[in-house]
N, C-alpha and C positions, 0 to 999 in steps of 0.2 A: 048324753052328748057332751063332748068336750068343749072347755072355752074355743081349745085352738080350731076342733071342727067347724064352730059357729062362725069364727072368722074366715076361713074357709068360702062358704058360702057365697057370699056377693063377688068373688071373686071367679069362682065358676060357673055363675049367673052371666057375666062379663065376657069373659072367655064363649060363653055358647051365643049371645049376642052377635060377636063377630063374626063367629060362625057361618051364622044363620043368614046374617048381612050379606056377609062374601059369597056367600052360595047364592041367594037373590042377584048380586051385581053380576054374576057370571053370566045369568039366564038373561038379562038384556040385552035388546041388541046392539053389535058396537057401533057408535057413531064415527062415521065414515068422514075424513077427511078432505074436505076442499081445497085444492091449491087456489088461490087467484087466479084471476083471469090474466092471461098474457096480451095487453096490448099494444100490438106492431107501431113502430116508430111512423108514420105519415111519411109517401113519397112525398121527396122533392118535386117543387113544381119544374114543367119542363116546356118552353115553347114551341119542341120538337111538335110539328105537324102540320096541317093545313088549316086553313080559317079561311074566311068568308065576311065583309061587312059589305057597312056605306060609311058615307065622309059627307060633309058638306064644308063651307067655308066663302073667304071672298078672294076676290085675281082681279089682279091690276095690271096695267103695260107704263113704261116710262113716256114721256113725252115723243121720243120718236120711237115710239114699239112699231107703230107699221104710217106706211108710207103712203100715201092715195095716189087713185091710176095717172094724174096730173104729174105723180112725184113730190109733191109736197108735204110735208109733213101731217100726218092723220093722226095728230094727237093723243092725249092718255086715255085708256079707256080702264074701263072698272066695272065687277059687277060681281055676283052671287054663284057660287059655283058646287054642283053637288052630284054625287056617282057612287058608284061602287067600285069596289077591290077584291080582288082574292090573292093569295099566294101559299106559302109554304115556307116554313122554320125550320131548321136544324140545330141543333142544341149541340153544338163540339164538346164545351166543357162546361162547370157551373158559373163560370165567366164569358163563355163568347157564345154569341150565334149570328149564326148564318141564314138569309132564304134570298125568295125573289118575291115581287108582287107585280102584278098587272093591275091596271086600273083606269076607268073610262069614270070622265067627268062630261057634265053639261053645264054648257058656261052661260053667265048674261053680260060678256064682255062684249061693249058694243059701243055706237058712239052715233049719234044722230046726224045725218046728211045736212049738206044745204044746198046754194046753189052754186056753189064752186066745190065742196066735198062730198063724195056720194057719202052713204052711212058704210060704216066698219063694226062687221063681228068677226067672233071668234066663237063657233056654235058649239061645238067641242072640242076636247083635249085624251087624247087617250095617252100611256108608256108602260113601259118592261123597265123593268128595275131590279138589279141587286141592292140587298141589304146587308148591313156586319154591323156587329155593335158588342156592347157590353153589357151586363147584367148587374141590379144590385137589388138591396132590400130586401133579403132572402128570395134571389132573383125573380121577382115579379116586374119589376121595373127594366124594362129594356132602351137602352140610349142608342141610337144607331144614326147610320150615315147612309145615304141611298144614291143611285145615280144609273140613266141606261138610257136607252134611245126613248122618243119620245113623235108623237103626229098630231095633228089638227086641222080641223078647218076654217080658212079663213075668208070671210066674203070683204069684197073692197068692191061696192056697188055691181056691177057684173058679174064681176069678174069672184069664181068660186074656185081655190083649191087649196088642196088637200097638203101640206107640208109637213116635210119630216124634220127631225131635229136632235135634240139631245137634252136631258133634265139631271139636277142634281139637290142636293139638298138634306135635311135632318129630321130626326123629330125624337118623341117620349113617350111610350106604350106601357101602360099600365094593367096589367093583370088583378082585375076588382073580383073576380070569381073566379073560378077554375076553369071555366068554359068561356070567360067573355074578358075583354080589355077593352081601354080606352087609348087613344093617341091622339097628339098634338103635333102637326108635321107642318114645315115648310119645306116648298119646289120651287126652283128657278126654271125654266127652262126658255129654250133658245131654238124655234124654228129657224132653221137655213134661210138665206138666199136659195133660188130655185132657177136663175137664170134671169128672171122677167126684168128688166130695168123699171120697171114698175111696184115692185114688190120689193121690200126690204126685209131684213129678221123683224122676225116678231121674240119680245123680248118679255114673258110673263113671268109676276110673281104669284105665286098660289100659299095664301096660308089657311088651314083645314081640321079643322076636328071630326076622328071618326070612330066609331065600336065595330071590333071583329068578334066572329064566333069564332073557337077553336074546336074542330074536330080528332078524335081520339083513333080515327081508323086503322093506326099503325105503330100504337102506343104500347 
């Protein structure tokens, strides 16, 4: 054997090496490539729908809110007031919405008799109301304005009825979960005159905090 054949050698040792490798790496199986997972951008939140809570709060009348059957002034009354609401949101844009709500309160607005004033309440308060407002804070935060007719009942000793009116007023709705918020609202509202020269407006403030559910029925 030659010198040059001996060098030769480790070189076609080398040569059969990768050979033999590359024939091995053929016979495994290919590893199969994963894309990432694709995940979707989160909807916007949206008020569009129907909800459901309660409210509680306190209502007060001004010195002459209502009138006693003498005519004389029946002084302020004040008290504790608490009900439920339901209504409906429309979302026009990611700036404005729209709905309406109903809502029946029970009031402890009332005022203690003597012997010249019988006792004055106001046992309940119910209204229809539109809403419109503005949206902010990657719209969970609703600012709105509200206002629509409005009833109650009013007892002046005897004498029991039922008076319509008209309400208006604001508040701050906070969406804390997808399904629930919080609101901060004031209502003015303004029972009529009804004919009786006995009877005056009744002139209530109502301020209230209350949690609605929101339903998804048509989302």
């Amino acid at each position: 054997m030659t010198i040059r054949g001996a060098r030769s050698w480790p070189a076609a040792l080398a040569v059969t090496a990768l050979a033999c490798g590359g024939a091995q790496a053929a016979d495994l199986p290919a590893t199969a490539y994963k894309a990432p997972a694709y995940a979707a951008a989160p909807a916007p939140f949206s008020w569009t729908g129907f909800y459901a809570g309660a409210n509680v709060g306190g209502a007060f009348t001004g010195n002459d809110g209502f009138a006693n059957a003498a005519g004389g002034n029946g002084g302020k009354l004040s008290g504790v007031i608490g009900g439920l609401q339901a209504g409906y949101n429309y979302q026009l844009s990611p700036l404005v919405v729209v709905g309406i709500e109903n809502d029946l309160g029970f009031t402890g607005l009332s005022r203690k008799g003597d012997l010249v004033n019988p006792a004055i309440s106001a046992p309940w308060l119910t209204s229809g109301r539109a809403r419109a407002g503005v949206t902010l804070l990657d719209q969970r935060l609703f600012l709105y304005g509200t206002a629509g007719l409005a009833a109650g009942e009013l007892k002046d000793g005897p004498i029991h009825k039922v008076k319509m009116g008209w309400t208006a007023g604001g508040g701050a709705e906070w969406a804390f979960l997808p399904k629930w918020s919080a609101k901060l609202e004031y209502l003015y509202t303004d029972l009529k005159h009804d004919g009786l020269p006995d009877w005056r407006a009744a002139k209530i403030h109502t301020v209230r905090a209350g949690v609605n559910y929101h339903f998804d029925l048509f989302r």
